[in-house]
C-alpha positions in Angstrom: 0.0 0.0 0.0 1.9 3.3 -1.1 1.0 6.3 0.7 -1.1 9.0 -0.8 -2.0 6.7 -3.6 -6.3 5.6 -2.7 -8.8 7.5 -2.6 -11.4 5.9 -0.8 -12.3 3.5 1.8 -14.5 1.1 2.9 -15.3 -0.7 5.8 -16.6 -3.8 7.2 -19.2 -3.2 10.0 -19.5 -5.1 12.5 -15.8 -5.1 15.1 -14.6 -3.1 12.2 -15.9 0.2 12.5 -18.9 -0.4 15.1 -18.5 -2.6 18.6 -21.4 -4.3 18.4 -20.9 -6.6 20.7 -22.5 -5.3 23.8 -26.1 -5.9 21.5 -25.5 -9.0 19.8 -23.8 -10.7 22.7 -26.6 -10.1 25.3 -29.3 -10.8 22.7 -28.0 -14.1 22.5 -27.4 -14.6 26.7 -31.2 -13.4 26.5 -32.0 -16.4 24.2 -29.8 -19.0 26.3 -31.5 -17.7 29.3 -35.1 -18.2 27.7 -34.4 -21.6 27.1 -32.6 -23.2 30.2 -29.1 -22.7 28.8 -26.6 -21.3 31.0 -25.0 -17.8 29.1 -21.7 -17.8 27.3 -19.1 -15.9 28.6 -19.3 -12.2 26.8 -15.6 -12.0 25.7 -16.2 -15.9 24.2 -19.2 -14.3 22.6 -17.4 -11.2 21.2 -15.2 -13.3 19.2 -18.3 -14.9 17.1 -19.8 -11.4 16.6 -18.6 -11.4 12.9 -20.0 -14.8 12.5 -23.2 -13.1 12.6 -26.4 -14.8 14.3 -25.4 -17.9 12.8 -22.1 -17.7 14.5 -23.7 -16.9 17.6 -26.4 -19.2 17.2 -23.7 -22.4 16.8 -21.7 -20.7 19.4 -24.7 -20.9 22.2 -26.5 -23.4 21.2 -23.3 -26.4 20.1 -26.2 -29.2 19.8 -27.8 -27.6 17.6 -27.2 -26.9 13.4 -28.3 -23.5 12.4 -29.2 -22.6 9.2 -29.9 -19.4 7.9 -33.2 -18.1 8.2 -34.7 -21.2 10.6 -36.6 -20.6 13.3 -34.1 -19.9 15.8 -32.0 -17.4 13.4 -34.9 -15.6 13.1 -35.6 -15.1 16.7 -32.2 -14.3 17.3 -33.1 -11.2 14.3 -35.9 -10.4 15.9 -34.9 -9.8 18.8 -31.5 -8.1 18.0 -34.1 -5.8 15.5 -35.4 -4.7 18.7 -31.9 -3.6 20.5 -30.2 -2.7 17.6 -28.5 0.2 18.8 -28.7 0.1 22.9 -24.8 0.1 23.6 -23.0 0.0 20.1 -21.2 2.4 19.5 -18.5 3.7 16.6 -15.3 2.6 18.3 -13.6 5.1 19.8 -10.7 7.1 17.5 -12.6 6.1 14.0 -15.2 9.1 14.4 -12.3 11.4 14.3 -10.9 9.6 11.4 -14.4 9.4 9.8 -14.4 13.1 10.2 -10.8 13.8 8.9 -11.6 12.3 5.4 -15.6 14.1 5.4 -13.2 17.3 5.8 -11.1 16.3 3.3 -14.2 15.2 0.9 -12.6 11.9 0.5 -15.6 9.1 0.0 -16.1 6.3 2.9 -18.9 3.5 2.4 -19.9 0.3 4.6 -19.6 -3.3 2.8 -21.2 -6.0 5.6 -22.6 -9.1 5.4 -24.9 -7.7 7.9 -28.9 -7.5 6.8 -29.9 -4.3 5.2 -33.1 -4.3 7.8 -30.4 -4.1 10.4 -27.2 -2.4 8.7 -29.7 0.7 7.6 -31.2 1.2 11.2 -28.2 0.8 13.1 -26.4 3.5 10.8 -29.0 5.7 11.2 -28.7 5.7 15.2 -25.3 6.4 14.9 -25.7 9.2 12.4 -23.7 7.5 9.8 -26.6 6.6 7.2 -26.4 10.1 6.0 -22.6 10.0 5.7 -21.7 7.5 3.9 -20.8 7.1 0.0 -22.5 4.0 -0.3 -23.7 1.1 1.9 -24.1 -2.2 0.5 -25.2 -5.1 2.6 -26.0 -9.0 3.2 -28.8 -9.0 1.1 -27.8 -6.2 -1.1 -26.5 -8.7 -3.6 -27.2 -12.3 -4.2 -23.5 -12.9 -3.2 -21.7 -11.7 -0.1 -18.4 -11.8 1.5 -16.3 -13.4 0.1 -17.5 -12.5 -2.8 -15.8 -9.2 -4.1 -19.8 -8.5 -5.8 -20.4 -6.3 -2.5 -17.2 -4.3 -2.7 -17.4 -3.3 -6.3 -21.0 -2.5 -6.4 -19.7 -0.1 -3.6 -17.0 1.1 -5.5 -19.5 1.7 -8.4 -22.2 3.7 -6.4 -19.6 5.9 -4.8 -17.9 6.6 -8.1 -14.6 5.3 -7.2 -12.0 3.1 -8.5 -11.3 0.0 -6.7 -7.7 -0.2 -7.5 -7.6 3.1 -5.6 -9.5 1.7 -3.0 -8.8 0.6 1.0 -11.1 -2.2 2.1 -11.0 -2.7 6.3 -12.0 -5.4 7.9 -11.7 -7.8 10.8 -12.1 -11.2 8.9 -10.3 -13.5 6.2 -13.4 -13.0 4.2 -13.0 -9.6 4.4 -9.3 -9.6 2.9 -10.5 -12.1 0.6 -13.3 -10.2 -0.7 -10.6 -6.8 -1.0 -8.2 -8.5 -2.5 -10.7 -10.6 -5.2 -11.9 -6.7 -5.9 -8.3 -5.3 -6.5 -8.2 -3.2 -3.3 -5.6 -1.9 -1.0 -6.5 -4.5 2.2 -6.3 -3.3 6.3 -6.8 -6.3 8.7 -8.4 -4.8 12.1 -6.6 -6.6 14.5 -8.7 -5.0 17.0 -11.9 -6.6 15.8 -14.0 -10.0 16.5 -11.0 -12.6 16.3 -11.6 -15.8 17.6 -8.5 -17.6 19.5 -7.6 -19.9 17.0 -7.8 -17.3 13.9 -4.3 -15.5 13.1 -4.8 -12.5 11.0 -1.6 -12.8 9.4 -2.5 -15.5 8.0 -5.0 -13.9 5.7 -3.2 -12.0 3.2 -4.5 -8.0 4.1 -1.5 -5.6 3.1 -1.5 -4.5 6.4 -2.6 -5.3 10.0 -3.1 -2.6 12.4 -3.8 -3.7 16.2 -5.8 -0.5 17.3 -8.3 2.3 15.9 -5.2 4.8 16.5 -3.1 2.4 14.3 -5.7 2.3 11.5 -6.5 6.3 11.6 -2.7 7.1 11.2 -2.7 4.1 8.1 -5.3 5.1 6.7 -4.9 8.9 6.7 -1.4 8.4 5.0 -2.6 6.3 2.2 -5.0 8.5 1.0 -2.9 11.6 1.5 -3.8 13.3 4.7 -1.9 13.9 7.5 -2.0 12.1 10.2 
């Protein structure tokens, strides 16, 4: 990744740009709770949050298969629906960043696997809906992560060239899906990482361990200071 050279950036959602965790963790406890199972430990829990409610789900529940869109995975929606924003919150040092590059005029979009009947709301609370180039979710597309579909119909609503493009996120499918598309790729090594995943492993040009690390990355690359 040369410095100055992108011109945009994108970012996964979920332990990427917004901690989530607090939501999606307790709505599952709430579940366990509601049918006799004794609650998973929260920072156990944190590290599925990527996984989705499926991940969550399997996590929780480790007797039972989940597929998506059964009866359990939709309880699990309809109940996170209903908390979607309680106690997530952008994590801390990217709202300056965020601001840095609206300052600069320099275009910022979502790409999550995350359901646009949850991704849109939970933007919205956080007053990012209106900020963002482009949003492009689970269901957006009938391919997702990894997939690079997601991350060049992005590319293409915000009027940006992928090749000049940063792609952040806290999963291999994430790097995956940047690389597929051509992008510069960040790996948030602050993010929802389960014990036995090693993000060097996945390829991303770079892996930052904290929001401060990923500001001062990510301001250099697209020619800001940082």
């Amino acid at each position: 990744m040369r410095d100055g050279y992108f011109n945009a950036v994108l970012f996964d959602l979920d332990g990427t740009l917004v901690d989530t965790a607090p939501d999606m963790v307790a709505v599952l406890q709430a579940m366990q709770a509601a049918y006799g199972v004794p609650p998973v430990d929260f920072h156990q829990g944190r590290s599925q949050v990527s996984n989705g409610g499926i991940g969550l789900l399997s996590l929780g529940f480790p007797e039972h298969e989940f597929s998506y869109g059964d009866d359990m995975h939709m309880e699990y929606l309809e109940r996170y629906a209903e908390v979607i924003c309680d106690e997530s919150l952008v994590f801390a040092g990217i709202d300056t960043l965020l601001d840095h590059l609206d300052d600069a005029g320099c275009p910022w979009g979502v790409v999550t696997n995350k359901p646009e009947h949850l991704t849109g709301p939970l933007l919205e609370a956080l007053g990012l809906a209106g900020r963002s180039a482009c949003t492009v979710s689970g269901d957006s597309l009938p391919v997702r992560k990894p997939d690079p579909g997601p991350l060049l119909l992005a590319c293409d609503m915000a009027g940006v060239d992928a090749y000049r493009t940063i792609y952040v996120g806290d999963a291999a499918r994430d790097i995956e899906a940047g690389l597929r598309a051509g992008m510069g790729t960040i790996a948030a090594g602050y993010g929802y990482i389960p014990e036995d995943d090693d993000p060097r492993e996945w390829g991303a040009d770079i892996i930052v361990a904290n929001t401060e690390e990923l500001a001062q990355t990510v301001l250099k690359a697209v020619n800001l200071k940082s």
